[in-house]
N, C-alpha and C positions, 0 to 999 in steps of 0.2 A: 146844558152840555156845551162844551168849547172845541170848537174847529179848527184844526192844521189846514190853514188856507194856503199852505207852500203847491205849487201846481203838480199834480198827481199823486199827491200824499193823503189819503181816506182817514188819517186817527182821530179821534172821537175821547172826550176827558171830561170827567167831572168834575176836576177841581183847576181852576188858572195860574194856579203855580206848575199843575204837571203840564198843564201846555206852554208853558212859558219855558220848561226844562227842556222839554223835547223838541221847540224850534231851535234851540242850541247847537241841536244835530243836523239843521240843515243849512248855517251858517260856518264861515271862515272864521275861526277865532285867532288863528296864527297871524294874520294881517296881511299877509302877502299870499295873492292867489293868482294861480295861473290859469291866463287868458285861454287857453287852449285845453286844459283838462281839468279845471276846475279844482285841481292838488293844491292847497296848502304848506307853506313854510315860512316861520316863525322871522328868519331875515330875508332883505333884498337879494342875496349874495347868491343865499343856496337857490332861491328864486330864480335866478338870472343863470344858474351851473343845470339844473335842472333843464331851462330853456335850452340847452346848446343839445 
C-alpha cells in the first residue's frame, strides 16, 4: 500500500499512479502562491492584486 505523507493527510492507495495523482491536490500547480493563504494564481500580477 502507498502513503500520502503530506502532514495530516491519512489516504492510503494501492496502486502509485493513484498516489502520485492525488499529491497533485496538495500542491500549487498555477506557480504563483500566496505567502499568506496559500491561494494559488496562474500570474505574478493577479498574485500581487490579490496581495493588496
Amino acid at each position: 500500500s502507498y502513503c500520502c505523507q503530506w502532514s495530516g493527510c491519512c489516504k492510503h492507495f494501492k496502486q502509485r499512479q493513484k498516489l502520485e495523482r492525488h499529491m497533485k491536490s496538495h500542491s500549487c500547480y498555477k506557480g504563483f502562491q500566496c505567502s499568506l493563504c496559500s491561494k494559488c494564481f496562474s500570474t505574478s500580477d493577479i498574485l500581487h492584486q490579490h496581495k493588496r
